[in-house]
C-alpha positions as CSV (number, residue, x, y, z in Angstrom):
1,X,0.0,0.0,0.0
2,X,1.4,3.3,-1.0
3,X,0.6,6.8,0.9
4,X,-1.2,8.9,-2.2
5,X,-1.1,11.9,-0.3
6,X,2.1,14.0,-1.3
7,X,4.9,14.7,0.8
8,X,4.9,18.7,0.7
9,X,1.3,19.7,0.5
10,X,1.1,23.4,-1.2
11,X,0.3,26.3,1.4
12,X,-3.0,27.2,-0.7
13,X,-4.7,24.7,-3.7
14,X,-5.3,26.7,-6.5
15,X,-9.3,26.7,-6.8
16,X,-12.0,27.2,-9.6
17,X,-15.1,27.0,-8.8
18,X,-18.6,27.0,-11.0
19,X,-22.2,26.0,-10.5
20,X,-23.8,24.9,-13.2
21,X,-27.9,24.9,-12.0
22,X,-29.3,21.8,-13.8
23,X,-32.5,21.8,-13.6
24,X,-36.1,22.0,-15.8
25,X,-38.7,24.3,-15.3
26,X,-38.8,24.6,-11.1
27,X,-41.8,22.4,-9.8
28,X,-41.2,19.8,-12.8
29,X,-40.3,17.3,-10.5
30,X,-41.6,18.5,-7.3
31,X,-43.9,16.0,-5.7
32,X,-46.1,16.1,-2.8
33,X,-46.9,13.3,0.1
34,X,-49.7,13.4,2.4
35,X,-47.4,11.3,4.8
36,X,-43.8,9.9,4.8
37,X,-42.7,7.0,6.8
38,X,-39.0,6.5,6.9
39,X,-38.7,3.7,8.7
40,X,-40.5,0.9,5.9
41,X,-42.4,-1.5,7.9
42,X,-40.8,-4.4,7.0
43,X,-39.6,-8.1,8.5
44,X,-36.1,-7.9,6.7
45,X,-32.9,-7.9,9.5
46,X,-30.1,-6.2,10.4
47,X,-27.1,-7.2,12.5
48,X,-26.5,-5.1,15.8
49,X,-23.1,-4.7,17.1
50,X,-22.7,-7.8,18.7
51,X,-23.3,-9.2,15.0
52,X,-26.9,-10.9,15.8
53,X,-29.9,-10.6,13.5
54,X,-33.1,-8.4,14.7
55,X,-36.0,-7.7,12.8
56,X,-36.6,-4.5,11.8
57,X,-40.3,-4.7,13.7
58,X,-38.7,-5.4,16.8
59,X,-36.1,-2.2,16.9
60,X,-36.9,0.8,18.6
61,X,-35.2,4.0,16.8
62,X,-34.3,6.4,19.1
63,X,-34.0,9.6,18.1
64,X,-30.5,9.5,17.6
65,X,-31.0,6.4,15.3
66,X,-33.8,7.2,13.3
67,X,-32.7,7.9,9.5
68,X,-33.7,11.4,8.4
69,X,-33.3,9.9,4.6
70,X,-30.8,9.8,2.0
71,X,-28.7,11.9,-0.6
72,X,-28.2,10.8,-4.3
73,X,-24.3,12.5,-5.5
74,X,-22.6,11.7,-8.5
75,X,-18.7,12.4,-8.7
76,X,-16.3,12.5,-11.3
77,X,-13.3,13.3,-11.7
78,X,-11.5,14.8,-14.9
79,X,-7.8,14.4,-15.0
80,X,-6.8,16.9,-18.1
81,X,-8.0,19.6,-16.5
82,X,-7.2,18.0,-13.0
83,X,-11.0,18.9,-11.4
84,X,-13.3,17.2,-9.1
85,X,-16.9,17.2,-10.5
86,X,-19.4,17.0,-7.7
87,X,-23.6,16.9,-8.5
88,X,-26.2,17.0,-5.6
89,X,-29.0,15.1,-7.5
90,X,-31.6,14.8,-5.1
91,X,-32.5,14.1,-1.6
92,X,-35.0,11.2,-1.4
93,X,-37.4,10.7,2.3
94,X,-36.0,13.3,3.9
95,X,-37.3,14.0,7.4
96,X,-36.5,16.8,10.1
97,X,-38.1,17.4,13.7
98,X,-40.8,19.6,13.9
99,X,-39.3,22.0,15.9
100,X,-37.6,22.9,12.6
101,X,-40.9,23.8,11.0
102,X,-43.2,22.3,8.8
103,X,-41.8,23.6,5.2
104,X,-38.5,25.0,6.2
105,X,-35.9,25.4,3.1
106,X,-33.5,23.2,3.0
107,X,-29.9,23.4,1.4
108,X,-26.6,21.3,1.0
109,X,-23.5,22.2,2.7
110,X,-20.4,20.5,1.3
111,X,-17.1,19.9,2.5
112,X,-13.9,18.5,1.2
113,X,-11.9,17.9,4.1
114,X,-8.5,19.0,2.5
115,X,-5.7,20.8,5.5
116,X,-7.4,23.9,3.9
117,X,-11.4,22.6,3.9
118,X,-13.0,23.8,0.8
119,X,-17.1,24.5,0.8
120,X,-19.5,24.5,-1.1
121,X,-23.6,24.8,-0.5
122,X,-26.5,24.1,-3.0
123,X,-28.9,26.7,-3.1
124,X,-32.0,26.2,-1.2
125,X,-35.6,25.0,-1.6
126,X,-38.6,24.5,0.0
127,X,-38.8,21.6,2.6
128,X,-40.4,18.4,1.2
129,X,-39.7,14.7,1.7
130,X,-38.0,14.3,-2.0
131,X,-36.1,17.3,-2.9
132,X,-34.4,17.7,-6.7
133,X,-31.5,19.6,-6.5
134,X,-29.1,19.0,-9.5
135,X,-26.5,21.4,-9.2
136,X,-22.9,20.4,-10.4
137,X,-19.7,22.3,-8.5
138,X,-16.2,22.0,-9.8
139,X,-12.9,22.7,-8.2
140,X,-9.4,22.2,-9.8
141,X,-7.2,20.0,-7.1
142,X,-5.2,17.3,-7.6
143,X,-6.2,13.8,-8.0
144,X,-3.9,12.4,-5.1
145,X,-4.7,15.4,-2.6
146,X,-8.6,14.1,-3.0
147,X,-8.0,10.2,-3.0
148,X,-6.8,11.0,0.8
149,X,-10.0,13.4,2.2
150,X,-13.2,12.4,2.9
151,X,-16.3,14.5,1.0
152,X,-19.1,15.7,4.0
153,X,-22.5,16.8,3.1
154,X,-25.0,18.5,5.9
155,X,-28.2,18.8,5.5
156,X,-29.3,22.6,6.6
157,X,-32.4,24.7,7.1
158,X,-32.1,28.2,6.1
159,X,-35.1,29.3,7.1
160,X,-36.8,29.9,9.6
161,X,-33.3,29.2,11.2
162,X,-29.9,27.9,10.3
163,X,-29.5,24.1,11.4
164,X,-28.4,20.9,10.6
165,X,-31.1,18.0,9.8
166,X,-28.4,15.5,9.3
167,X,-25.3,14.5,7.6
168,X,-23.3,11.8,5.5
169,X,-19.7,11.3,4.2
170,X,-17.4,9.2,1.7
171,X,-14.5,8.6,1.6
172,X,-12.8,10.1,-1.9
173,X,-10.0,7.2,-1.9
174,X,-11.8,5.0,-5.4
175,X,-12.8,8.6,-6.9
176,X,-11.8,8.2,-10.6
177,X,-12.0,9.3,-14.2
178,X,-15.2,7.2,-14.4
179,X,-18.4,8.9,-13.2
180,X,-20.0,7.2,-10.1
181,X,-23.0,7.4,-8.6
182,X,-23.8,7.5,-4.8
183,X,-26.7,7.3,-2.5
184,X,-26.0,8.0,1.1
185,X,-28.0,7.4,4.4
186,X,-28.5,10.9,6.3
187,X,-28.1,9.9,9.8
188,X,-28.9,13.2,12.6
189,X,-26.0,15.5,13.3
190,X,-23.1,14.8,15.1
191,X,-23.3,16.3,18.4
């Protein structure tokens, strides 16, 4: 196994950034649900962490443990130009507290955890369990500063307040040429 990241990492990355906004007419894809379970009633197991099975009827979620939904990315990267592609598609059975209000708007915060962390945030739209974003950000860094950082996405209100409904991560280690496509589970904020 060889260490990808490089031995002298430069003070500052040299940094381009664009938004390209992706989407059709605004409530093209908008849809609407009386009600949203996100916990799918269901007799399928999962192994604790002592590695035995439960069924999925018989666990209680806390509400540190309940999923608050998931987050569809795609990432590419393009090696002539030496730039990360990354596209927030969509946000599929999301859920937030009702203390955060019934339709709040909701963005994506991004972060690439380089020494120097670089951000990023979608713009925002109104609260509803699936949520179309497709927006595409590019920065120029190099390949093996990225295959070493992890990629963090929170979940934020803007409105009525700034907070976080959750967040998720990867890990940037297999990001390559080929474009790849990710759905990750939004689990609530670290406290």
């Amino acid at each position: 196994v060889s260490d990808l990241r490089s031995s002298a990492l430069p003070g500052s990355f040299d940094l381009s950034r664009s938004m390209f906004d992706l989407r059709s007419p605004p409530h093209r894809f908008m849809k609407r649900y009386d009600s949203v379970s996100s916990v799918p009633s269901s007799t399928s197991s999962r192994k604790d962490s002592q590695g035995s099975n439960k069924s999925l009827d018989t666990i209680t979620l806390s509400g540190d443990e309940q999923d608050s939904g998931r987050l569809n990315v795609k990432l590419c990267y393009v090696s002539s130009a030496e730039q990360i592609w990354i596209t927030v598609l969509h946000c599929k059975d999301l859920s937030w507290p009702s203390s955060f209000g019934e339709n709040p708007r909701i963005c994506v915060k991004g972060i690439l955890t380089l020494p120097k962390p670089v951000h990023f945030r979608s713009s925002a739209k109104e609260g509803c369990s699936d949520i179309e974003f497709m927006e595409t950000f590019v920065f120029a860094i190099k390949l093996q500063s990225l295959q070493a950082v992890r990629l963090v996405f929170k979940i934020q209100t803007q409105t009525p307040r700034k907070k976080t409904i959750g967040e998720c991560s990867l890990s940037l280690r297999e990001l390559s040429t080929v474009e790849s496509s990710h759905w990750l589970d939004i689990s609530p904020p670290s406290k």
